[in-house]
Each structure stands twice: as structure tokens, then as C-alpha cells.
C-alpha positions in Angstrom: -17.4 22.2 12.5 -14.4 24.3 13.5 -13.8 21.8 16.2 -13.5 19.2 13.5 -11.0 21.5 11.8 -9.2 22.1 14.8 -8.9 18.5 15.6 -7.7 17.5 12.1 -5.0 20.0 12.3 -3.8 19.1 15.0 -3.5 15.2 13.9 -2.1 15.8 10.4 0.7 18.2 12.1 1.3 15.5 15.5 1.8 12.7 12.3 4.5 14.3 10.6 6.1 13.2 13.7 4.8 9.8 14.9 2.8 8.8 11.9 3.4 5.3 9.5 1.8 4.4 7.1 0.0 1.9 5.4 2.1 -1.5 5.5 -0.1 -3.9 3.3 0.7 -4.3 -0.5 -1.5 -2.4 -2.2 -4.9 -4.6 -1.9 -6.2 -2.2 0.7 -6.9 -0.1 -2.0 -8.6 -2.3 -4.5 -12.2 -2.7 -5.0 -14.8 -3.3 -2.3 -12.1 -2.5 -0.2 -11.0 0.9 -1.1 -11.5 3.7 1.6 -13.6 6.7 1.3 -16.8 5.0 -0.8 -19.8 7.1 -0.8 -22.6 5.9 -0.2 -25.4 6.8 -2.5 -29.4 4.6 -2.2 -29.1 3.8 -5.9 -26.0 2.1 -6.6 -25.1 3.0 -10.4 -21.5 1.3 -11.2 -22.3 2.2 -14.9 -20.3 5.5 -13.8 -16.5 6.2 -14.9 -13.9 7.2 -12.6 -10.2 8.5 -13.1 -8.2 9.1 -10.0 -4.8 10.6 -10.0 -3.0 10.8 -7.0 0.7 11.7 -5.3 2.2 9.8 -2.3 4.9 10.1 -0.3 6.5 8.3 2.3 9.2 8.0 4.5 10.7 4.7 5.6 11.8 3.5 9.4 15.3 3.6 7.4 16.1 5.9 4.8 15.0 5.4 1.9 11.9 8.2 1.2 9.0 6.6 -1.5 7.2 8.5 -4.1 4.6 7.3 -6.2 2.2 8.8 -9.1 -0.8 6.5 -9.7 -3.2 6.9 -12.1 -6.7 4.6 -10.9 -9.0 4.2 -13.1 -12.6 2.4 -12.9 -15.6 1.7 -15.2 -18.9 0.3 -15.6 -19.3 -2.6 -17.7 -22.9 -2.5 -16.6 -25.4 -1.5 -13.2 -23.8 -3.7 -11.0 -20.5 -4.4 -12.2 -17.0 -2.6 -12.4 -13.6 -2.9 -13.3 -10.7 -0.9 -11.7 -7.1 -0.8 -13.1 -4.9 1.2 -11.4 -1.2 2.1 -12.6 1.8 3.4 -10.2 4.8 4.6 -11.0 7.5 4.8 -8.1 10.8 5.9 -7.3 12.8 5.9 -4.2 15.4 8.1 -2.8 18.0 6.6 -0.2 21.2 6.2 1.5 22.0 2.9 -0.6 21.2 4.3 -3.9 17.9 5.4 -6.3 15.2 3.9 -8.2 12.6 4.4 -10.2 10.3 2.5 -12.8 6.5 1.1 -13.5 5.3 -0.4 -9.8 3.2 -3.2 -9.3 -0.2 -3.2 -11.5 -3.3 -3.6 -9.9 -7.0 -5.3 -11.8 -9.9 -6.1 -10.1 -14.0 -6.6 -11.0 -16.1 -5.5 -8.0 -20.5 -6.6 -8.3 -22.6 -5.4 -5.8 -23.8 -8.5 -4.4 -27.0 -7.0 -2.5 -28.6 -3.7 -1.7 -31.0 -2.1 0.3 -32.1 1.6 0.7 -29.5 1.8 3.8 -26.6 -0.2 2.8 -24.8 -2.1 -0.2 -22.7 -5.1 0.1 -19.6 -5.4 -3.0 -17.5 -7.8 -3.7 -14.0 -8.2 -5.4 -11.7 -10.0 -7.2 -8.4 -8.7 -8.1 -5.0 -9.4 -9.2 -1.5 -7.8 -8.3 0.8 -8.5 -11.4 4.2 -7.9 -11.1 6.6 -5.2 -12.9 9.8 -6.3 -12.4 11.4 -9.5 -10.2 12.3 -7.0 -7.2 16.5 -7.1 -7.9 16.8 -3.6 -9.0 20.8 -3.0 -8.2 22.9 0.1 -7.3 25.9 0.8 -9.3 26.0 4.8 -9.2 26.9 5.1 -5.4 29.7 2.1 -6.0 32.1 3.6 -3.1 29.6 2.0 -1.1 30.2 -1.4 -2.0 32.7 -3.7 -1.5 36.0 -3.4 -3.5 35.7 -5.4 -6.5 32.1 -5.5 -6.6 31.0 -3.8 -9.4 27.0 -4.1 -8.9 24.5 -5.3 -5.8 20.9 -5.8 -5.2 19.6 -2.7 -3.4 17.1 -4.2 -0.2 13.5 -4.2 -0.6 12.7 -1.2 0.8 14.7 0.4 -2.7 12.2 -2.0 -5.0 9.3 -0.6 -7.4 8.0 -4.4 -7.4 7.3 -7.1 -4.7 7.9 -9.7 -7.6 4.8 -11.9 -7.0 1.9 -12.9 -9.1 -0.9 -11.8 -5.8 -4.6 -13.2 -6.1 -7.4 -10.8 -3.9 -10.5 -11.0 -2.8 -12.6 -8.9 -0.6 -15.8 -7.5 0.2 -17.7 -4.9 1.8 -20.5 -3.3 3.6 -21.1 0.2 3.3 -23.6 3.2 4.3 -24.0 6.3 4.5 -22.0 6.9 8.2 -19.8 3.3 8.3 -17.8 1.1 6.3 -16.6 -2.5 7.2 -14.6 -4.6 4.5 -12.1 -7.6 4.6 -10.2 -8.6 2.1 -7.0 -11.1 1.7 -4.1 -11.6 -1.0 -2.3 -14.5 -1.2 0.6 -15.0 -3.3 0.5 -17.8 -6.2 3.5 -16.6 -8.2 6.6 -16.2 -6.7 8.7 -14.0 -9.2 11.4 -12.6 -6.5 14.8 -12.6 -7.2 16.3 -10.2 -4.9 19.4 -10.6 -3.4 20.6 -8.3 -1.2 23.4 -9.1 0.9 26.0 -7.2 3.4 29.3 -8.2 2.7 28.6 -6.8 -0.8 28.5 -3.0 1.2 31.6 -3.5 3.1 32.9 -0.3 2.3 29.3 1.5 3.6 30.2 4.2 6.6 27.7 2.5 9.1 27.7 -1.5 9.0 25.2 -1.3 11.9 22.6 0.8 10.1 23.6 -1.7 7.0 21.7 -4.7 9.0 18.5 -2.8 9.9 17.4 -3.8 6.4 16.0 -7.4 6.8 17.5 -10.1 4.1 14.9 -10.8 1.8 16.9 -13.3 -0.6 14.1 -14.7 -3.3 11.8 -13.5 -0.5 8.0 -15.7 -0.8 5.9 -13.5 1.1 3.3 -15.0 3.4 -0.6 -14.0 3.2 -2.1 -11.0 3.9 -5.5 -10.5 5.6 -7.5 -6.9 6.3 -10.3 -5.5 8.1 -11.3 -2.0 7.6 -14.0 0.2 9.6 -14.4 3.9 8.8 -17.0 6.2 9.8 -17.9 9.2 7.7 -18.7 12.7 9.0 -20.5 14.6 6.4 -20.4 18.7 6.3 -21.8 20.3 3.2 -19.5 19.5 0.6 -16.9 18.4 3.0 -16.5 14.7 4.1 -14.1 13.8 7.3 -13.8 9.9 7.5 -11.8 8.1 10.6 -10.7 4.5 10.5 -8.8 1.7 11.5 -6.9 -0.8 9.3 -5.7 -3.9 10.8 -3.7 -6.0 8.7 -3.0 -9.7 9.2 0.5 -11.4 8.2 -1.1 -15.1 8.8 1.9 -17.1 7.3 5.7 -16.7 7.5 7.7 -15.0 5.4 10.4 -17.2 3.3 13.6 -16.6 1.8 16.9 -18.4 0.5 20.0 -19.4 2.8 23.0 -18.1 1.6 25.1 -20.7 3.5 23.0 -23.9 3.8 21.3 -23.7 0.3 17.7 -24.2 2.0 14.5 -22.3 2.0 13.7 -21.0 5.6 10.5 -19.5 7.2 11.0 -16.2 9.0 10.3 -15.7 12.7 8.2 -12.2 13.6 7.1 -11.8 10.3 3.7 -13.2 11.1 1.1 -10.9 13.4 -0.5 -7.4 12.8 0.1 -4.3 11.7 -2.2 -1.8 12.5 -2.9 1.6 11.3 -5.3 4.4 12.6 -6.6 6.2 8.9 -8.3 9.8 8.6 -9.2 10.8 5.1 -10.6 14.2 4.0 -12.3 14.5 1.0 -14.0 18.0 -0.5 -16.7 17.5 -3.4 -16.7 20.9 -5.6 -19.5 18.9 -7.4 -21.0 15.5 -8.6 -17.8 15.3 -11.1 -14.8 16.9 -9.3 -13.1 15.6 -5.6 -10.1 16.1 -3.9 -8.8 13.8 -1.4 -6.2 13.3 1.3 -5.5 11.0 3.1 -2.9 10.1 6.1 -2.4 6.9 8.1 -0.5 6.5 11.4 1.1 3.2 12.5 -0.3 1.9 16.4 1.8 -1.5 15.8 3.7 -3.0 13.3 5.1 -7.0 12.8 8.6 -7.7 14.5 10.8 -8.5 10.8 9.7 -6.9 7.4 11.7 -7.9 4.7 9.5 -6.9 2.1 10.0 -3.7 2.9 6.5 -2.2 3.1 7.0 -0.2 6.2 6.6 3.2 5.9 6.5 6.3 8.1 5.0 10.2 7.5 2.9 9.0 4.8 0.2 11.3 2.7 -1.8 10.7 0.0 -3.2 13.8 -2.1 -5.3 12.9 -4.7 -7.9 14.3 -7.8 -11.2 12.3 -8.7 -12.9 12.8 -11.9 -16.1 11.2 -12.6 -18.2 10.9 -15.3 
């Protein structure tokens, strides 16, 4: 056990370092797919669950994200749940602030069949949309360009991806391992942002400036997951390890300024991949704490959606009942 201990250490303090974190949006979280499920012979998703949990995260750029979410998940009978989980973010960077209601999140998970040594869920969620992703800067306005009064902060500054997503996933779980899959495909495309450089012409570092990737009414491509985790159990202590490979399997689009046409963006297909360890302590059947950290191995070439993050951790409070 204290090698365990020792080991863990030693990762959570080498991460604040090297670590990024989870670059998906937000369906790796949802349902079947969720990480950290315990495995129990009877599977009883009559149960109640309210989560509340603190992230933080700071960006290849910038701009550091902070988000309060409250999940919460109920029976509507033995087999069948429904989760609903509300986020609340701001974001604290060079370019500006923001802050506001994030992306929602509903999804109904069944278990689809059960033995004594395993369960297999499945899920079908939305992601709905909070805003059209164009929240502008106009506090820091010696930043932009003279006579521009307002601009559209990049992405990375947005508390909404401004699309409609559909998900669905599913899962196999037991008592040591976890596999699950999931994808989320946009069907509404909401996204208004317009970001643009020449309205920052008066911004100190024009090279930093074009780091951030144009995301003008961005249409984001699809997303597919994998997840494996395998649980360690200790007492009342649970130490899970994982990997999370994420799937960009279409091109990213956005708006040319200068022609007028829709393009597709190069090296914003590929995978992302992140190595997850997630430590959970059970004071009883009712009352958990959680945390969780995730460290980028690879990332996709162009992100305008702005989803990469580095030095991320999650601390969270479970409440069942």
C-alpha cells in the first residue's frame, strides 16, 4: 500500500509539470461512460446520486479554466437512470475574462445485461448548448485595435461550444476493469464566434496572438472514445489507472473571412490521448470523495475549439442516497 502511495505522489506532483488534460467535450463523462463506476453483483439504478465537483485547468496558452458542476443522477426504476449534470465556468486570461452557465449535459443509461461478474450499460445523451460561443472582450479594450470598440474572445475564452451534440455509448464494467466507447456527433451547429487578429492589433505579442486557432462559426467534427481503467481496491480506498483515447474522425469547419466559403481544417482530425489516475475514498455507502488527474501522451495538430488543456484536477463530493 505505501508503494501505491508513494507512486501516486510522485505522478500527481511530476503532472503539475507535464500533465494535460482531458480534451473531449464533456461526453467522456456522461453515462455508461463515466470513469470511476463501482462495480457492485446487484446492479440497483433505483439509487440517487448528487455529485459536486471543482476543476481547474490551465491551457497550452493562457487562459486558466474553472468550473463548478453540480451532476446529478436518479433512478427512474432497476435498470434505468437519468443523469443531468450542470457546469458553471469561467476563464481567466491574457485576452480578457468570462464567465456564465457551460454546456448542459442529459443522458438515460439501462443496463443492457448482467451477470454476477460484470454489467454492460448503455447511453444516450444530449449536450445542449448555453450560449452561441461569441462571448466578446470589451474591459481590456487597449488590447484591441483602435476604433474597435468590442471583439470575439477565441474559443479557448468560451463557456459554450455552441452545438446541439447527440451521444451514445456503452460500457462493460467489473469489479478490477472498465472498457467503454462512446461517440458525439454534432447535429446543431449554433457557433457564431468570430475571432479575428486584426481586431488585437494593438495586443503586445502579435506572435502569441496567432497560437489561438481561427474558429470563425466553427462546425466541429465527431468525436469517438475508448476508455479502459483498472481499479485497485484498499479498504475504503480505491486507486483506478486508465487510458482515454479520443478520436477526432471528421474535419473541423469554419467560415473564410476573405473568400466567403466554408473550409475543412487540416490536423484537426487524429487522436488525443490521455493517461487518467483517479482516487476515490468511501467514508461509507453514502459519502465519497474523488480526484481525479489526467496527463496528455498526444494531442491533434489544430484545435480550434479550444478544448486543450494542461495541469488539470478534478476534486469532487458524491452523495448517495
Amino acid at each position: 500500500m505505501k508503494y501505491v502511495l508513494g507512486l501516486l505522489a510522485f505522478v500527481l506532483v511530476q503532472g503539475s509539470v507535464y500533465s494535460q488534460g482531458c480534451s473531449d467535450a464533456g461526453f467522456c463523462s456522461m453515462g455508461a461512460m463515466r470513469p470511476s463506476q463501482v462495480y457492485t453483483k446487484k446492479i440497483n439504478f433505483k439509487l440517487r446520486a448528487l455529485e459536486f465537483s471543482y476543476y481547474k485547468g490551465e491551457t497550452e496558452l493562457t487562459p486558466t479554466i474553472n468550473a463548478a458542476t453540480l451532476d446529478f443522477t436518479f433512478g427512474i426504476n432497476e435498470k434505468t437512470n437519468l443523469q443531468f449534470k450542470l457546469p458553471y465556468q469561467w476563464v481567466d486570461g491574457s485576452l480578457g475574462n468570462t464567465a456564465g452557465v457551460a454546456d448542459l449535459s442529459l443522458s438515460l443509461t439501462r443496463n443492457m445485461y448482467s451477470t454476477e461478474k460484470f454489467h454492460i450499460n448503455g447511453t444516450l445523451g444530449f449536450k445542449i448548448p448555453t450560449n452561441n460561443g461569441d462571448l466578446d472582450e470589451e474591459l481590456n479594450s487597449e488590447n484591441l485595435t483602435d476604433g474597435v470598440q468590442t471583439a470575439d474572445l477565441p474559443m479557448y475564452y468560451q463557456t459554450s461550444l455552441g452545438t446541439f451534440d447527440l451521444v451514445l455509448g456503452g460500457a462493460f464494467i467489473s469489479k478490477e476493469w472498465m472498457f467503454a466507447a462512446g461517440i458525439q456527433t454534432p447535429i446543431a451547429h449554433n457557433n457564431e464566434n468570430d475571432f479575428q487578429y486584426d481586431q488585437w492589433q494593438n495586443y503586445p505579442d502579435p506572435a502569441y496572438l496567432r497560437d489561438y486557432d481561427l474558429a470563425t462559426n466553427l462546425e466541429r467534427g465527431t468525436d469517438v472514445m475508448l476508455r479502459v481503467e483498472r481499479a485497485f481496491h484498499f479498504s475504503n480506498l480505491d486507486i483506478r489507472a486508465g487510458l482515454l483515447p479520443i478520436f477526432r474522425i471528421s474535419k473541423d469547419e469554419i467560415l473564410d473571412r476573405d473568400s466567403g466559403e466554408r473550409i475543412k481544417l487540416e490536423g484537426t482530425t487524429g487522436m488525443a490521448l490521455t493517461g487518467l489516475l483517479n482516487v476515490a475514498y468511501h467514508f461509507n455507502t453514502k459519502h465519497t470523495t474523488r480526484l481525479l488527474y489526467g496527463l496528455k501522451i498526444t494531442d491533434r495538430d489544430v484545435n480550434p475549439d479550444g478544448l486543450t488543456r494542461d495541469n488539470v484536477l478534478s476534486l469532487s463530493y458524491v452523495l448517495t442516497f
